[in-house]
PDB file of N, CA, C, O and CB in Angstrom:
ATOM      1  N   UNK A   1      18.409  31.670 -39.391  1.00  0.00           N
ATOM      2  CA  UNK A   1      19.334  30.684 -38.855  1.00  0.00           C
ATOM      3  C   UNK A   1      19.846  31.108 -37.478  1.00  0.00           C
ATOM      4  O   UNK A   1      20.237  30.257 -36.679  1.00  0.00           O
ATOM      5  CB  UNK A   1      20.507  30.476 -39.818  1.00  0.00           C
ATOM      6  N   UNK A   2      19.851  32.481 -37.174  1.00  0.00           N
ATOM      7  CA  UNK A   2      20.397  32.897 -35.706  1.00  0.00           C
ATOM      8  C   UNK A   2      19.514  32.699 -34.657  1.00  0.00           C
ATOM      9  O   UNK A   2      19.854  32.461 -33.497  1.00  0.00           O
ATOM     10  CB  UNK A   2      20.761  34.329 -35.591  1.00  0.00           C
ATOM     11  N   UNK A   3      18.112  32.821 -35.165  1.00  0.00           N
ATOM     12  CA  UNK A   3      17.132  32.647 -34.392  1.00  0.00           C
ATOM     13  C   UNK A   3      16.944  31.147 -34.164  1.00  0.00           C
ATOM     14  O   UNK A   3      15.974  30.819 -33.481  1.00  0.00           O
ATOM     15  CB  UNK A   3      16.024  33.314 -34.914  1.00  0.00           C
ATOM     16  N   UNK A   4      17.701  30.249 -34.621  1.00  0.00           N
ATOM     17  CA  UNK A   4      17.580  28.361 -34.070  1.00  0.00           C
ATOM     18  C   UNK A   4      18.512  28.228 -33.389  1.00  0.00           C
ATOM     19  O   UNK A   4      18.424  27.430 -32.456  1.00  0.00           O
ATOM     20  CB  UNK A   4      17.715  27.013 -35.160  1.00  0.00           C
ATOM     21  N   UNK A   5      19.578  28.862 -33.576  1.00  0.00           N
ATOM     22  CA  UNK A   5      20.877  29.098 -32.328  1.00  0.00           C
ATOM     23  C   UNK A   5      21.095  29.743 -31.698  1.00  0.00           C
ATOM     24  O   UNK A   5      22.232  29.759 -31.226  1.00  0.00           O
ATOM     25  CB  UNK A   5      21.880  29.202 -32.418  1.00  0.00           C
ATOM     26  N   UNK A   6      20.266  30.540 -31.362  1.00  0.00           N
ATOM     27  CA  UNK A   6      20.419  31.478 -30.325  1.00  0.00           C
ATOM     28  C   UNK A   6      20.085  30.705 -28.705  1.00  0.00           C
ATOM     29  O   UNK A   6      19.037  30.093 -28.504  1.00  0.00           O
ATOM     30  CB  UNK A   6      19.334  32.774 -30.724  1.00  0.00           C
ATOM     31  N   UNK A   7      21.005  30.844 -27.808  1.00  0.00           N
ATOM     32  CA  UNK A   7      20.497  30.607 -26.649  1.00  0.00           C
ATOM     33  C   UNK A   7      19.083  30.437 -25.795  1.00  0.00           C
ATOM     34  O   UNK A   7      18.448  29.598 -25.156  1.00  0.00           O
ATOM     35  CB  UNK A   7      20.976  31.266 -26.307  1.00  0.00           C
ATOM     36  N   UNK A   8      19.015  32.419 -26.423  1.00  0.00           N
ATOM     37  CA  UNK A   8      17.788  32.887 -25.644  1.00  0.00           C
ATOM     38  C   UNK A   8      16.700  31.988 -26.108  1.00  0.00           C
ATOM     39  O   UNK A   8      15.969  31.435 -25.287  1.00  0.00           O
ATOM     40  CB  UNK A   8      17.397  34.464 -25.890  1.00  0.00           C
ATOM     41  N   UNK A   9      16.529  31.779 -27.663  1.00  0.00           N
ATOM     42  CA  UNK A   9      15.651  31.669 -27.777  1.00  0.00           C
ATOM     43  C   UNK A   9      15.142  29.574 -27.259  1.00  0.00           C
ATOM     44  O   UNK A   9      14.026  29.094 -27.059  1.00  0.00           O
ATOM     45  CB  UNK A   9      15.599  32.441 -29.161  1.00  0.00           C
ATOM     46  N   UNK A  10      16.027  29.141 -27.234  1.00  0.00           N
ATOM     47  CA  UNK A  10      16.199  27.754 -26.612  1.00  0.00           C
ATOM     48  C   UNK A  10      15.665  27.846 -25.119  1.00  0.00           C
ATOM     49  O   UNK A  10      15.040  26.921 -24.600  1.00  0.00           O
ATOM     50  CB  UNK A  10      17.826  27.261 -26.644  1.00  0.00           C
ATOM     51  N   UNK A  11      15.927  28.900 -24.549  1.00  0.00           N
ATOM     52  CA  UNK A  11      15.549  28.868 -23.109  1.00  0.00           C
ATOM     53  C   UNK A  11      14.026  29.313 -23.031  1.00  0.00           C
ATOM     54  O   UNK A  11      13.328  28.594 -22.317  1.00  0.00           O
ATOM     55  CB  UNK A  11      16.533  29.869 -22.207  1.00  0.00           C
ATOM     56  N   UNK A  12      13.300  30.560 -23.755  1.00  0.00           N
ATOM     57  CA  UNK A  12      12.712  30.419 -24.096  1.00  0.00           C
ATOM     58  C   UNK A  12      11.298  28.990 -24.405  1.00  0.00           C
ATOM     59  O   UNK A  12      10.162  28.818 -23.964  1.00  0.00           O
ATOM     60  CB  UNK A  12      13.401  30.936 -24.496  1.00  0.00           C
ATOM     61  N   UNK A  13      11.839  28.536 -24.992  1.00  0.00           N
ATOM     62  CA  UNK A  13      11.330  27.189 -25.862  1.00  0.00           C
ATOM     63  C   UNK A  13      10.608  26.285 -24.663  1.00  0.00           C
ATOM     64  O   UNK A  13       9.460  25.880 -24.483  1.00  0.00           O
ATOM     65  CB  UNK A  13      12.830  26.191 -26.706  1.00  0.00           C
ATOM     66  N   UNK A  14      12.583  26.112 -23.518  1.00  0.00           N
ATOM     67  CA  UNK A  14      12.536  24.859 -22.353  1.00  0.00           C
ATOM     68  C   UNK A  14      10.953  25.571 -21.262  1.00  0.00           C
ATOM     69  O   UNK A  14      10.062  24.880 -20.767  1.00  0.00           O
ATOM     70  CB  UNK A  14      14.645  24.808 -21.105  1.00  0.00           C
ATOM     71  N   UNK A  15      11.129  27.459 -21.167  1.00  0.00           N
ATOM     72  CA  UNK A  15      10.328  27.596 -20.330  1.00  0.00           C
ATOM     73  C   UNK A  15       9.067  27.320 -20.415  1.00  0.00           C
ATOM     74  O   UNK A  15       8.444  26.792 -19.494  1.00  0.00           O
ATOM     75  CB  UNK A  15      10.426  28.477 -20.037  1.00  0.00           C
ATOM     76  N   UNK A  16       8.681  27.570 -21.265  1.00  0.00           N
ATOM     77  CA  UNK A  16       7.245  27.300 -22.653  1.00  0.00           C
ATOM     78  C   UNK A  16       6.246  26.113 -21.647  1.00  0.00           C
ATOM     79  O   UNK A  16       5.081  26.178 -21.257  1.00  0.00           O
ATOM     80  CB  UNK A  16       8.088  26.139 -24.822  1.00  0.00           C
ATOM     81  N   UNK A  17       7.391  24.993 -21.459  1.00  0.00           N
ATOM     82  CA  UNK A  17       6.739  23.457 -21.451  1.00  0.00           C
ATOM     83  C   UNK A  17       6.546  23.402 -20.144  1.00  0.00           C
ATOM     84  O   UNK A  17       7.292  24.055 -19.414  1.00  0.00           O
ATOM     85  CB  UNK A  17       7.642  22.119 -22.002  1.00  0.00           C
ATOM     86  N   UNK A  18       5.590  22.675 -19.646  1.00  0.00           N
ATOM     87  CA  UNK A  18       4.992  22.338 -18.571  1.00  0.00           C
ATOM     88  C   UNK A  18       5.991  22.129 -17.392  1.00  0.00           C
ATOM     89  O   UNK A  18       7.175  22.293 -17.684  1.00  0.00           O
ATOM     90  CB  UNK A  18       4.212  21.223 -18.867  1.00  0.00           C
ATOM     91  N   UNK A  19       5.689  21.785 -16.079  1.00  0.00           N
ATOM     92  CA  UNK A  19       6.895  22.060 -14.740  1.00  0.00           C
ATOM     93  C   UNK A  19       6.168  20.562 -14.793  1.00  0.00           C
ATOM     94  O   UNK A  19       5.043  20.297 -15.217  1.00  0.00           O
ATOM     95  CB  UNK A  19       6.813  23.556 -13.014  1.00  0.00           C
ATOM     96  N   UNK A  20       7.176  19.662 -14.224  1.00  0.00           N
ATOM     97  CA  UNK A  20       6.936  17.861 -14.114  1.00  0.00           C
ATOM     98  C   UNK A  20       5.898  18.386 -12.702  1.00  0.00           C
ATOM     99  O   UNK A  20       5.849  19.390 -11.991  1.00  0.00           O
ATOM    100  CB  UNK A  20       8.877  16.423 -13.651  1.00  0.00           C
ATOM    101  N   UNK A  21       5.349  17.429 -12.767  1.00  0.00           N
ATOM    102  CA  UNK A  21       4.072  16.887 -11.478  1.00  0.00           C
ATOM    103  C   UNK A  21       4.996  16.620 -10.398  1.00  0.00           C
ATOM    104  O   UNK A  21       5.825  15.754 -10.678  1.00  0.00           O
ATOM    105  CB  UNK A  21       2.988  15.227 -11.821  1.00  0.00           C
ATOM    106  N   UNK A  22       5.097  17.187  -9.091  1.00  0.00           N
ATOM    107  CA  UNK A  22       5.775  16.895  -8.473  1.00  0.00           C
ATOM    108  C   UNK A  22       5.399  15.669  -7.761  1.00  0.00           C
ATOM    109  O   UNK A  22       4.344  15.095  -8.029  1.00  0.00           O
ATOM    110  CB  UNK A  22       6.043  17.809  -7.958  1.00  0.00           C
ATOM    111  N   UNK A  23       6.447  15.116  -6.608  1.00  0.00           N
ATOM    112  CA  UNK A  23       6.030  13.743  -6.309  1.00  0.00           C
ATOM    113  C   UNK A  23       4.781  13.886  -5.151  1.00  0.00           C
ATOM    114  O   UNK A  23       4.690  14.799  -4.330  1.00  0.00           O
ATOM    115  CB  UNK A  23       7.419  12.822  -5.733  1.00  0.00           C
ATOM    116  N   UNK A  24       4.048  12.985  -5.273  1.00  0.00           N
ATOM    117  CA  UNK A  24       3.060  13.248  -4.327  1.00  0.00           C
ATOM    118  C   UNK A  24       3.256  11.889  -3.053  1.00  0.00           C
ATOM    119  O   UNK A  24       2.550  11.776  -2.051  1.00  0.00           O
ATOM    120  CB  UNK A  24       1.449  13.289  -5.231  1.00  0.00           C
ATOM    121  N   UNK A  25       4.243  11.101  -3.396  1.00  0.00           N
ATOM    122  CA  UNK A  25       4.650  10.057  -2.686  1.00  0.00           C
ATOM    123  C   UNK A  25       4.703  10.794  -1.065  1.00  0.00           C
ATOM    124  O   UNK A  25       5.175  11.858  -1.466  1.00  0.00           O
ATOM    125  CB  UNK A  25       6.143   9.427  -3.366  1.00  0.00           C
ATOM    126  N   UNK A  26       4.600  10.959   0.094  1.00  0.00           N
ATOM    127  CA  UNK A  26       4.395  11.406   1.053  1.00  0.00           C
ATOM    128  C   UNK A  26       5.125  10.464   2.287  1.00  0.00           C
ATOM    129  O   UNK A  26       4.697   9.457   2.851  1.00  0.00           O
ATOM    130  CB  UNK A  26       3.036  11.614   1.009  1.00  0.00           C
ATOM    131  N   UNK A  27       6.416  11.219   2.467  1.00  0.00           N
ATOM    132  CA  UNK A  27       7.489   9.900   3.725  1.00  0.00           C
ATOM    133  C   UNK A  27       6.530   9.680   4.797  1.00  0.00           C
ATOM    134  O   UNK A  27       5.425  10.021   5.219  1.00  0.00           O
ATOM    135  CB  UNK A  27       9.279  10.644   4.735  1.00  0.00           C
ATOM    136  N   UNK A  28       7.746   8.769   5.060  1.00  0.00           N
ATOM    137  CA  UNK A  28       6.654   8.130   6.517  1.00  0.00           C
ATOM    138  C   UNK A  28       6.630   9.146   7.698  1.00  0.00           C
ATOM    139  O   UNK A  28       7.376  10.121   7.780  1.00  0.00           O
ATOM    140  CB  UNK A  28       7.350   6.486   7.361  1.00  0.00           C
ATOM    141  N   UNK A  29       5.756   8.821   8.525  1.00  0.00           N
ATOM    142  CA  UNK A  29       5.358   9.979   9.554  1.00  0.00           C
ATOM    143  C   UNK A  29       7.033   9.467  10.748  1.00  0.00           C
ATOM    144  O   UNK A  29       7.817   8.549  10.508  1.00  0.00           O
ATOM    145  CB  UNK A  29       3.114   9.632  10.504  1.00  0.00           C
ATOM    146  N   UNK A  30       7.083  10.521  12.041  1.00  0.00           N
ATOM    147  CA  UNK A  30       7.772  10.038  12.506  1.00  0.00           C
ATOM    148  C   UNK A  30       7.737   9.385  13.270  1.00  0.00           C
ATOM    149  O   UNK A  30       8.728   9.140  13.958  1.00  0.00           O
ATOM    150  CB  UNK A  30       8.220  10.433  12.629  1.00  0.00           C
ATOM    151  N   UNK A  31       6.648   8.874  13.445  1.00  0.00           N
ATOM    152  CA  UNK A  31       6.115   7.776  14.581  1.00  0.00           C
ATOM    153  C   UNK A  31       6.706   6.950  13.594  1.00  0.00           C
ATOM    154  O   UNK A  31       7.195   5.928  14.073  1.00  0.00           O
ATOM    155  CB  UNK A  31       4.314   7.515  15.127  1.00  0.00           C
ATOM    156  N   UNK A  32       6.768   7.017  12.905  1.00  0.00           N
ATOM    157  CA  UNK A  32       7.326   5.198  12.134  1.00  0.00           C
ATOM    158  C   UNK A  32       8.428   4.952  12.445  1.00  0.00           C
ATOM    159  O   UNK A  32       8.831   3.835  12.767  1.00  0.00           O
ATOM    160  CB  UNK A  32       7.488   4.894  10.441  1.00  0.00           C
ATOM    161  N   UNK A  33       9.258   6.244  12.380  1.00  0.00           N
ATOM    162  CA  UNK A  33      10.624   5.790  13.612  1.00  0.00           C
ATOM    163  C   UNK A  33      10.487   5.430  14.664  1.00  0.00           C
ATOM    164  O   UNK A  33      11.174   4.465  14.999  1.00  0.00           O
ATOM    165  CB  UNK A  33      11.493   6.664  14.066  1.00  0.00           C
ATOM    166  N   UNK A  34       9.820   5.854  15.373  1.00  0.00           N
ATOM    167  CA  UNK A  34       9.703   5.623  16.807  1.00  0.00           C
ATOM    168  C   UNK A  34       9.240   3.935  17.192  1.00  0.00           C
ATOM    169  O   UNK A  34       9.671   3.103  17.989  1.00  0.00           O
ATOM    170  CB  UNK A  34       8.528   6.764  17.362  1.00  0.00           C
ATOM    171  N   UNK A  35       8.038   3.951  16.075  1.00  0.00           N
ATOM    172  CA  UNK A  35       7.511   2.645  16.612  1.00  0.00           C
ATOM    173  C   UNK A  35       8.795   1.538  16.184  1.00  0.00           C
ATOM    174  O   UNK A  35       8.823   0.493  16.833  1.00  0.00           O
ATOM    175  CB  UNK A  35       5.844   2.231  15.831  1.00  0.00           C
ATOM    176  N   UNK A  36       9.899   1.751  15.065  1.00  0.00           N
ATOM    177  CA  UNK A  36      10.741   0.696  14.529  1.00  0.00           C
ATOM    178  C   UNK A  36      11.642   0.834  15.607  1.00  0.00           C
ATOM    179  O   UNK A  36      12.057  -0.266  15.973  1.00  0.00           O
ATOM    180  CB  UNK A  36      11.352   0.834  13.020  1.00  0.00           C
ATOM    181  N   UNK A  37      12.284   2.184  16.517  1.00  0.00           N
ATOM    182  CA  UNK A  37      13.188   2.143  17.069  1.00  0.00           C
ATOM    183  C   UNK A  37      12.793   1.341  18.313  1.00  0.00           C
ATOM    184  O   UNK A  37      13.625   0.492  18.633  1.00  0.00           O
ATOM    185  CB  UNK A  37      13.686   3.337  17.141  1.00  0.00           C
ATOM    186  N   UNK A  38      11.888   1.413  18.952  1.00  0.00           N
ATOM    187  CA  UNK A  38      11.463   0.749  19.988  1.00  0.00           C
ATOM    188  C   UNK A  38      11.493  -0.762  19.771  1.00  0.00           C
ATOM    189  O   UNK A  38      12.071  -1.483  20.585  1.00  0.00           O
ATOM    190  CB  UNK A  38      10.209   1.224  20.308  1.00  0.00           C
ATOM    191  N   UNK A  39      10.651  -1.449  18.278  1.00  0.00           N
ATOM    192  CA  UNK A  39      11.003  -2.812  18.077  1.00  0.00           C
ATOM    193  C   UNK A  39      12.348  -2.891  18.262  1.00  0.00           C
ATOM    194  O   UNK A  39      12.587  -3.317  19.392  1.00  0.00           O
ATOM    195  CB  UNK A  39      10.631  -3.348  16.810  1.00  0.00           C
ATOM    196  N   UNK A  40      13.341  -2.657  17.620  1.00  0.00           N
ATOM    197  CA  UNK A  40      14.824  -2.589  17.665  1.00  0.00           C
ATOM    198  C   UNK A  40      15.529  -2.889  19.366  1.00  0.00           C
ATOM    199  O   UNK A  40      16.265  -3.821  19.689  1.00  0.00           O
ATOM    200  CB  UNK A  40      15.211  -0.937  17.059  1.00  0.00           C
ATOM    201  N   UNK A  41      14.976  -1.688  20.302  1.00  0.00           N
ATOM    202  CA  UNK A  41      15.305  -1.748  21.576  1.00  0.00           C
ATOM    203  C   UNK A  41      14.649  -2.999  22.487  1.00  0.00           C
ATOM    204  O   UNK A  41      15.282  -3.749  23.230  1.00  0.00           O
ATOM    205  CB  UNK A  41      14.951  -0.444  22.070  1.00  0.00           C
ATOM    206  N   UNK A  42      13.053  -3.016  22.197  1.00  0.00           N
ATOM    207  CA  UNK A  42      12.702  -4.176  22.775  1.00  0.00           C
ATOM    208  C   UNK A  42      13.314  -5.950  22.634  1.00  0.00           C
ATOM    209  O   UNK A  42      13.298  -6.843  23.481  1.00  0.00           O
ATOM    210  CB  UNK A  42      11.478  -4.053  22.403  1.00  0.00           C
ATOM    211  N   UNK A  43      13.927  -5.956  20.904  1.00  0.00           N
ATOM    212  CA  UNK A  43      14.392  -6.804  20.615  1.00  0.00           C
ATOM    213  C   UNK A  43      16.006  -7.103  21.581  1.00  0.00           C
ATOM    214  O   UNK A  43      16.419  -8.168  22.041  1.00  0.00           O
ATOM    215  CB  UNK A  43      14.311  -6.589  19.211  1.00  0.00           C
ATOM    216  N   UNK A  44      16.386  -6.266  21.614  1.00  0.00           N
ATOM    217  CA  UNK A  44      18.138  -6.126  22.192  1.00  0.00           C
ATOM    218  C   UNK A  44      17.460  -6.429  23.543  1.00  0.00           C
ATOM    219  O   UNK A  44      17.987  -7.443  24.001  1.00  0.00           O
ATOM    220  CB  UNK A  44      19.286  -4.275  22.044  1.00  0.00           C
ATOM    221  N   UNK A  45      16.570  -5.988  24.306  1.00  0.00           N
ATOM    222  CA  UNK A  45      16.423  -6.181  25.797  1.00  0.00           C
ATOM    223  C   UNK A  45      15.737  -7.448  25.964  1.00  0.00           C
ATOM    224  O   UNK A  45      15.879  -7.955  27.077  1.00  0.00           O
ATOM    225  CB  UNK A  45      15.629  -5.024  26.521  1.00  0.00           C
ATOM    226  N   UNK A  46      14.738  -8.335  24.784  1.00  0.00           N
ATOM    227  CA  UNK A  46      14.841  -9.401  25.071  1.00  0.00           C
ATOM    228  C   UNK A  46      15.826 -10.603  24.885  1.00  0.00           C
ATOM    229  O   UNK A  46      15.846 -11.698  25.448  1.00  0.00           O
ATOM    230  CB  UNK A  46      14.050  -9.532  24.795  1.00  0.00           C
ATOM    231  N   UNK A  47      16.569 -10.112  24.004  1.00  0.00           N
ATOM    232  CA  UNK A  47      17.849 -11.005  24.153  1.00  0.00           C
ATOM    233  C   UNK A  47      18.649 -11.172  24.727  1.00  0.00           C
ATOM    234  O   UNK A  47      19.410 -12.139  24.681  1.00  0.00           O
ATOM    235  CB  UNK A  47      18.428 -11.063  23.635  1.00  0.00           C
ATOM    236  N   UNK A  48      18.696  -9.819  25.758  1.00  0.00           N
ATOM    237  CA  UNK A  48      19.563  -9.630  26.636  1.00  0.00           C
ATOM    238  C   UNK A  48      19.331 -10.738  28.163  1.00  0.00           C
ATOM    239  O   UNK A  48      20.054 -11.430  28.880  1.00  0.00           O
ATOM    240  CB  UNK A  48      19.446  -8.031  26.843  1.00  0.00           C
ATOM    241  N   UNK A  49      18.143 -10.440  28.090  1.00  0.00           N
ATOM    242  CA  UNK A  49      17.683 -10.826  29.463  1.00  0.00           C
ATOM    243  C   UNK A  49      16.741 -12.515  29.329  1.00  0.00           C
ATOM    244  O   UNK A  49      15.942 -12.939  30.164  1.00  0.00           O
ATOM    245  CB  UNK A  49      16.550  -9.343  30.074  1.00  0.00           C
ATOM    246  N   UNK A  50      17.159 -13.202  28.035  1.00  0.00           N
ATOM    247  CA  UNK A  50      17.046 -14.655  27.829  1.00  0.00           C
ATOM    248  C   UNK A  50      17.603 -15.486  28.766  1.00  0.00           C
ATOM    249  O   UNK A  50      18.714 -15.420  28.239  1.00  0.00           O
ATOM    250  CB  UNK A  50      17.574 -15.025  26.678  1.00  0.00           C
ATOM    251  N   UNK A  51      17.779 -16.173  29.651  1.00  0.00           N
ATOM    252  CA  UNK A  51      18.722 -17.055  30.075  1.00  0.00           C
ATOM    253  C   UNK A  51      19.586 -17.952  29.177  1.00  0.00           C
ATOM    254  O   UNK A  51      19.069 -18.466  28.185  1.00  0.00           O
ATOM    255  CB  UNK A  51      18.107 -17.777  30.851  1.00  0.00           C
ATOM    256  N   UNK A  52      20.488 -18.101  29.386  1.00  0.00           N
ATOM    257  CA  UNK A  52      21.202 -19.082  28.600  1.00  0.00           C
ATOM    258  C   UNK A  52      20.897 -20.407  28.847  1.00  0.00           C
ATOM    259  O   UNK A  52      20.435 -20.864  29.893  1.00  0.00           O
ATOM    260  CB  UNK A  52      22.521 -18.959  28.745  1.00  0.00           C
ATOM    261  N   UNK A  53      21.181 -21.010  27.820  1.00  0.00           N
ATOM    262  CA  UNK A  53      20.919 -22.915  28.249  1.00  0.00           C
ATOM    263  C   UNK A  53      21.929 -23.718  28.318  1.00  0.00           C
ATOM    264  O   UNK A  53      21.949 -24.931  28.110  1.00  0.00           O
ATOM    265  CB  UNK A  53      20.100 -23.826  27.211  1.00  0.00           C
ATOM    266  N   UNK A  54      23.111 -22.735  28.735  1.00  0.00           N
ATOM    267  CA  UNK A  54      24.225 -23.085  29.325  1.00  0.00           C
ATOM    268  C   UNK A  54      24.175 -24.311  30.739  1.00  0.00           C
ATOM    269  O   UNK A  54      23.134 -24.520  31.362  1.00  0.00           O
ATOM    270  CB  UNK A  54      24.752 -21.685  29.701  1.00  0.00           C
ATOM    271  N   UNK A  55      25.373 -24.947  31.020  1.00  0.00           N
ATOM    272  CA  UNK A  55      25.290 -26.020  31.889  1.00  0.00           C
ATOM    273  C   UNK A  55      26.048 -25.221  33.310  1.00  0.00           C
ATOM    274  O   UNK A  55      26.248 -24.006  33.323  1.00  0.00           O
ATOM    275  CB  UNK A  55      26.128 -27.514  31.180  1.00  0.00           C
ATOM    276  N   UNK A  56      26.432 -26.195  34.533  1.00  0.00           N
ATOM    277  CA  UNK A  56      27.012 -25.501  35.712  1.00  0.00           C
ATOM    278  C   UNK A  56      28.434 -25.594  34.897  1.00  0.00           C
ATOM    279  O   UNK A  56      28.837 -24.431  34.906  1.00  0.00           O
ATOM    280  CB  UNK A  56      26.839 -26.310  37.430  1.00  0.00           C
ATOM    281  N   UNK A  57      29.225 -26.256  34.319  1.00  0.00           N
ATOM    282  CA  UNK A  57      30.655 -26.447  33.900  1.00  0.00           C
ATOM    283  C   UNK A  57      30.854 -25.290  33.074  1.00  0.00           C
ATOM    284  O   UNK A  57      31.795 -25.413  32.291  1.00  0.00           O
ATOM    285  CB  UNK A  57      30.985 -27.820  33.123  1.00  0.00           C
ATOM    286  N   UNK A  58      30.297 -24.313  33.033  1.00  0.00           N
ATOM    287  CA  UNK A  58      31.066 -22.980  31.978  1.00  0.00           C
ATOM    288  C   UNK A  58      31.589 -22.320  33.183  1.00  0.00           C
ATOM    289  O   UNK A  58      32.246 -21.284  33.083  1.00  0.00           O
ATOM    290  CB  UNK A  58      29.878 -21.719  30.838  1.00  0.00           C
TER     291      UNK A  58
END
């Protein structure tokens, strides 16, 4: 009975079993920032530089 409650032997037991598969999912490179940050900037500089379709009375 000491030997089913014993700590050690529980740790034991957990080490025994296999290590999980780690993730093989692989982040995005950092060009993927780069290329989104640039959409981002190109977007702000074409909005910037839209003309308005504003009239002479503003």
């Amino acid at each position: 009975m000491a030997c089913i409650c014993s700590p050690f032997i529980l740790n034991v037991a957990l080490a025994a079993n296999d290590p999980p598969d780690p993730n093989t999912l692989k982040p995005p490179g950092a060009w993927a920032g780069f290329v989104l940050m640039f959409l981002f900037f190109a977007t702000v500089i074409a909005i910037s530089l839209m003309s308005s379709k504003r009239g002479h009375q503003d």
